[in-house]
N, C-alpha and C positions, 0 to 999 in steps of 0.2 A: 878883325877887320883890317883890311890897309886902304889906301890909298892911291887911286890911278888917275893921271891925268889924262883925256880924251881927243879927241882931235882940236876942239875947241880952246886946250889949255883948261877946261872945269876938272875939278878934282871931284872923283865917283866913289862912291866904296865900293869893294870889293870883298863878296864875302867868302872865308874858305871854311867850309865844313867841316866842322868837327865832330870826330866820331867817340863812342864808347863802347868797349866790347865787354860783354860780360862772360863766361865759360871759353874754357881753354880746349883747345882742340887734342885731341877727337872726342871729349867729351859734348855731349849732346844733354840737352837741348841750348843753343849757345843764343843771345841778343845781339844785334850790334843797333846801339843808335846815333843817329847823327840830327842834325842840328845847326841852326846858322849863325846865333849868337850864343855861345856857351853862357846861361847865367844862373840857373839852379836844374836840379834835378827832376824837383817835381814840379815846376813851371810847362806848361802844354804848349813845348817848342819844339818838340822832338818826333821825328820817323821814327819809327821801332822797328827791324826785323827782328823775327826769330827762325834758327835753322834749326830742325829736330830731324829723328828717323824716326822712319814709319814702314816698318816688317821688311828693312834693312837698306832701305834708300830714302838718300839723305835730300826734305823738302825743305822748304823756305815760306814763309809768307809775310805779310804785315800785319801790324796793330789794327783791327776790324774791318783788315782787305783793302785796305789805302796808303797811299804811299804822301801824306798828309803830313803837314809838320803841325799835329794840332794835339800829340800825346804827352801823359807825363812820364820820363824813364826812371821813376821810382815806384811806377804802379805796371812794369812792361808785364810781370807772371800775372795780371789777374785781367789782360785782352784775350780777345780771340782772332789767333792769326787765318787768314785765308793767302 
């Protein structure tokens, strides 16, 4: 998190997401998640994508079809992405 001060002179947080990527490319099926305050893994603060192929084109979806920050990224293999 940083810090911005706004037209007022009040100081805001600012927050810059932080990502994790799991599987290296072109390896499939790959996660990335992101998140607004990094503080455990399996705390339900996290978006999950997953990118897989599916009979040779490459999809995408989220942790039970939401783009939510309400997952844990230590449990991201056991959603179901849409």
């Amino acid at each position: 998190m940083t810090v911005q001060s706004n037209v007022n002179n009040q100081q805001v947080p600012v927050y810059v997401p932080v990502q994790i990527f799991d599987g290296v490319a072109p390896t499939l099926p790959r996660y990335v998640g992101t998140t607004l305050t990094f503080t455990d893994v399996s705390a339900p603060i996290w978006r999950i994508q997953k990118i897989w192929d599916a009979s040779g084109v490459t999809v995408s979806g989220f942790a039970e079809g939401t783009q939510d920050f309400v997952y844990a990224w230590s449990g991201r293999t056991g959603y179901t992405y849409k």
